[in-house]
N, C-alpha and C positions, 0 to 999 in steps of 0.2 A: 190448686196449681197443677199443673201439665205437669207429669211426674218428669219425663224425658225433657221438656222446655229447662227445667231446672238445673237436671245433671250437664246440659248442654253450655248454661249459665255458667254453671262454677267450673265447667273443665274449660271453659275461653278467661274466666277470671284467671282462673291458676296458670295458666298458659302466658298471658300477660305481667302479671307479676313475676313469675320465674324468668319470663325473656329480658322484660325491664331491668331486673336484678344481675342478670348476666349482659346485658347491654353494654352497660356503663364499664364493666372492668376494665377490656382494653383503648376506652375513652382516657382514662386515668391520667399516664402519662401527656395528656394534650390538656391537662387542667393545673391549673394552680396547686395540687397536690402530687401531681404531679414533681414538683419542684424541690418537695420536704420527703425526704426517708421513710419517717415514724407516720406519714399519712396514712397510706391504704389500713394501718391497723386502728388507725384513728375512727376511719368511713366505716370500716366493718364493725366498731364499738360504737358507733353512732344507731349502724343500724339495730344491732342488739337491743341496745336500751330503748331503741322507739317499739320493738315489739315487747322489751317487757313492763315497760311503763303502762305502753294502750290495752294492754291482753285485759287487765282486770276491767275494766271501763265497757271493752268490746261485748264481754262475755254476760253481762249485765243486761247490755240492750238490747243483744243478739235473743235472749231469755227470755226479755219482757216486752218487745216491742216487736221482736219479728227476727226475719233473719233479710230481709229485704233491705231495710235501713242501714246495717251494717256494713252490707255488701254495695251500697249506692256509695257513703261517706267511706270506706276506700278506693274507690274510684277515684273520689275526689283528691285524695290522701295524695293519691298514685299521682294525678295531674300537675299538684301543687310541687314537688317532685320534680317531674318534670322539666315546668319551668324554672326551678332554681339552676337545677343540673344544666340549660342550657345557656342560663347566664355567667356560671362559672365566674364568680366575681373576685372570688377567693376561696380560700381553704374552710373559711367559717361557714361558710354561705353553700357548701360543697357539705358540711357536715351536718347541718341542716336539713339539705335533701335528701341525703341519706336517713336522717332521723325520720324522717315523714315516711319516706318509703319504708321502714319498718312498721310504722304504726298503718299505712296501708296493707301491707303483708298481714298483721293482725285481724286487722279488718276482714280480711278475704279468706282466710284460711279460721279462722275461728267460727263466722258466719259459714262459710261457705262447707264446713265439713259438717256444721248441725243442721243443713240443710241437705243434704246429703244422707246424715243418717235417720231424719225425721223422714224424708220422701220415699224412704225404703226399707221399712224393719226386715223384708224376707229379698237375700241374695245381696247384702248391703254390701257387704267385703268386697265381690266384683263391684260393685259400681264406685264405690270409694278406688279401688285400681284402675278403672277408667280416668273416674276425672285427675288420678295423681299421674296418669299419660298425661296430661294436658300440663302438668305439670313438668312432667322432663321435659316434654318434647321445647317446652320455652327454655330451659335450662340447656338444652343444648345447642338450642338455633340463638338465643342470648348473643353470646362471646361472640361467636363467627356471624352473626348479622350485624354487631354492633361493627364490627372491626373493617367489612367490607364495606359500609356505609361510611364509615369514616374517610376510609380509604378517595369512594364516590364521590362525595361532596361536601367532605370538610367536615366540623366537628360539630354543626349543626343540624345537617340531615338526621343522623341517627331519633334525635329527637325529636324532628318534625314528624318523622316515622312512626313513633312512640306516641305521637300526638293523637296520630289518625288510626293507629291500632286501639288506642284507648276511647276514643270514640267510639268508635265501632263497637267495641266492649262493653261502653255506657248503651248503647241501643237497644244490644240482648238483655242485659240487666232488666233496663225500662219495662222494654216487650214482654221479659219471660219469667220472671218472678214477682209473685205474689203471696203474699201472708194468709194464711190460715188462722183464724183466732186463736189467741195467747190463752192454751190452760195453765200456767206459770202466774197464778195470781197472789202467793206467797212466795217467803222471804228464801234465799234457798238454802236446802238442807244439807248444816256442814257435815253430816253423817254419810252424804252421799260423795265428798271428796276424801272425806277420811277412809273410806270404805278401804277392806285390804288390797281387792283388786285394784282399782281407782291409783291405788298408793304403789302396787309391784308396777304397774302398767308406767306409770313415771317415772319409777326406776329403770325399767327396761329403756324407756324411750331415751332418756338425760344421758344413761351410755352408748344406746346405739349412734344418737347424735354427736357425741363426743368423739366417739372413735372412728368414726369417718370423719369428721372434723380434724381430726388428727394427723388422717394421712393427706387431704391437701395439700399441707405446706410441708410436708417432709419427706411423701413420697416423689416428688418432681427432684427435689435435691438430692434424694438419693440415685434416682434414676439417672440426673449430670454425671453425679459423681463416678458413676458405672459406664458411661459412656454415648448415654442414650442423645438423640436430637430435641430440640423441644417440640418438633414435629411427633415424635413419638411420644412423648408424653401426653401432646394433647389429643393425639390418637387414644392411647391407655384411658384419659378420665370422659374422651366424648364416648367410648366406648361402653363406660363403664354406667355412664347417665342414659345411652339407649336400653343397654342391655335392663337395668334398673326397672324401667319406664316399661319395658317389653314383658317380665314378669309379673308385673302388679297384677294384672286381670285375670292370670294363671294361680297367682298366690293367694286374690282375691277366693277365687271359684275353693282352695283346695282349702283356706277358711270355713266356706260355706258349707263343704263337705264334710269335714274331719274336728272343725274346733280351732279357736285362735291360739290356745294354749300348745297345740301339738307343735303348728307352726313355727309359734315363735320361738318356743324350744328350740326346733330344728333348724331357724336362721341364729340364737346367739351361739351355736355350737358353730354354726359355718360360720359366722364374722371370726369367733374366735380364733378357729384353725388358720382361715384365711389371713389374719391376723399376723397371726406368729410366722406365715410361710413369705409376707410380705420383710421382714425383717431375713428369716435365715436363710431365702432360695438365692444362689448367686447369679450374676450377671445381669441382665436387662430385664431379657424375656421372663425370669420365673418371678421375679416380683411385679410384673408389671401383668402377667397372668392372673396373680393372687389377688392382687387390686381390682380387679375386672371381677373375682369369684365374692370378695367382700360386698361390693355394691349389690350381688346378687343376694347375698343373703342379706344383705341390709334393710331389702325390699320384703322379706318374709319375717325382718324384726316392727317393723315402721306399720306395714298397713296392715298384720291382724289388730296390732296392737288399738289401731284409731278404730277398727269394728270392736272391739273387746269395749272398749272404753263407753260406745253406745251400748252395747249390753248391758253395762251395769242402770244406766239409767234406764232400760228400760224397765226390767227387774225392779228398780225403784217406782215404777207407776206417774214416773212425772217427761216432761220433756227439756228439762235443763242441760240438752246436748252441750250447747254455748259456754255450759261451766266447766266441761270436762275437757272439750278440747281448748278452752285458755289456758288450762294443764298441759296439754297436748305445747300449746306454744310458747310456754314457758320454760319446759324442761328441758325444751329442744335449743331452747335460745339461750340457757343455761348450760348444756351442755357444748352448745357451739362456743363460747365463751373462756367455759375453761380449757377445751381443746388448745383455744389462739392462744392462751395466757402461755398452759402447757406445752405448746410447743415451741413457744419462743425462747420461754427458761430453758429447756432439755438438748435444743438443736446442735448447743456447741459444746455440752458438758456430760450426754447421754449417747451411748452407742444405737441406733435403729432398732437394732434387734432386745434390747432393753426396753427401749422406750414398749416396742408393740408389744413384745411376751409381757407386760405388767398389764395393759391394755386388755390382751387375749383374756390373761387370766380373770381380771375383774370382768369380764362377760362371763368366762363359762362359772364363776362363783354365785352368776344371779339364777343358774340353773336349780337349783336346791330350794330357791326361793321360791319358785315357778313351781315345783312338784307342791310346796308347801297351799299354795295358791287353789291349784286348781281342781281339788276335789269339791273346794267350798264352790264356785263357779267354772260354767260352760255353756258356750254360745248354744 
């Protein structure tokens, strides 16, 4: 396979998936879920559970049959999707679409990151930063394309939109990816998920995705509460998804230099700080500042950690990428999980600066585990 045809491949998949996912938000209200309260946490528990239902199934195929087939059968995932989403028939049929497009999400991001690390054992961390660009950059044309489209022509453009991007997306797939024979001709080895690293590397991940998860729904409400517009809020998180998106390829490069382990050190220390400064800086600007410096460090927690995770397989002598990052998307999806549970319980019963100083501290706690870690492994 065209090494570059590949990364070109999964950074327009992830690009799609992430814009798809933020598409539909400000569709919401013009749906049938629209209508009920407890929905939007309904859709986002729909999605959850389609990624962690499919992760194990994906990670399987992705192993032993390719990483082509995974990546084709979310397309499909994502279509079907789609079309439910634009029928809007109800709230069930809404939840639905959301579960698929999870188990698409799976599909793409499972396949699509062991292809990624098989196409590139040397300078892998930058190019994993590339295509997680392709990834913001739909995360934050998502919301504001979805919303202007709507706006345009009604509530079904956005998804005829979504149609003809996805096409176009099934194209490159078609064109630009191709399988390499399967050396993955045994069962796989649970030694290689129990491994210690394998096992901090999901701890790091399950809180870094927690605790951004976290601030979603309660830094906007704190930012009202202080006086902010929701124009400024959504300045603060599109901010916060370029900036994100803008480091990968720098954080990638200073992986490939220095070690995943130095990194990621160095982003749970900034989540953390940034953390607790999102809670105790007053006024608008200095949380909505610290908000913007989390996402940054969240990007030196998030992508050494998916290069670390192919080192360990490599070190193993096998290529069961597929098995690690189903890890990758489970821990994330678990931690996105109990973030929404946690913040719904704490919003009216817990101070801000409670909730994130417990938050901060459970990161910088995984620091000690991390020294423990990494004399045994290094990229």
């Amino acid at each position: 396979m065209n090494r570059l045809g590949g990364l070109v491949a999964v950074s327009v998949a992830m690009f799609t998936d992430a814009f798809f996912y933020g598409m539909v938000v400000p569709l919401t209200p013009s749906t049938p879920a629209g209508q009920v309260d407890w929905a939007p946490s309904l859709l986002y528990g729909a999605y959850a559970l389609g990624v962690a239902v499919s992760t194990p199934a994906f990670a399987i195929l992705t192993d032993r049959t390719g990483r082509r087939k995974p990546l084709l059968w979310g397309l499909v995932f994502q279509l079907a999707a789609v079309l439910l989403f634009a029928q809007a028939a109800s709230l069930a049929t809404l939840a639905v679409a959301r579960f698929l497009q999870g188990v698409a999400s799976s599909a793409t991001w499972t396949a699509g990151l062991a292809l990624i690390a098989e196409l590139f054992p040397e300078g892998r961390a930058y190019r994993m930063g590339m295509a997680m660009m392709g990834n913001t950059a739909g995360a934050v044309l998502g919301p504001v394309g979805g919303g202007l489209l709507l706006g345009w022509g009604g509530y079904l453009l956005p998804f005829q939109v979504a149609g003809a991007m996805l096409f176009l997306d099934g194209l490159l797939r078609l064109a630009l990816l191709h399988d390499a024979p399967r050396e993955n001709t045994g069962g796989l080895p649970m030694s290689l998920l129990t491994h210690p690293v394998v096992l901090a590397n999901g701890l790091v991940l399950g809180l870094g995705s927690a605790a951004w998860s976290l601030l979603e729904p309660l830094v906007p409400l704190h930012l009202y509460r202080m006086g902010a517009t929701p124009l400024v809020v959504g300045v603060v998180f599109s901010t916060a998804s370029v900036l994100y998106g803008a480091v990968s390829p720098p954080v990638g490069a200073a992986v490939d230099r220095w070690g995943s382990w130095r990194v990621i050190s160095l982003g749970l220390g900034g989540m953390g700080v940034s953390l607790a400064l999102v809670g105790f800086l007053p006024g608008v600007w200095g949380p909505a500042a610290a908000t913007v410096l989390v996402a940054v460090a969240y990007a030196a927690v998030m992508n050494p950690s998916l290069s670390e995770l192919a080192a360990v397989v490599d070190r193993s002598g096998t290529t069961f990428y597929g098995a690690v990052y189903a890890l990758y998307n489970l821990t994330y999806s678990l931690g996105m999980i109990a973030a929404d549970a946690a913040a719904g319980a704490l919003v009216a019963h817990v101070p801000l600066p409670v909730t994130l100083g417990v938050a901060a501290l459970a990161l910088l706690a995984c620091l000690p585990l991390l020294k423990m870690v990494q004399p045994q492994e290094t990229v």
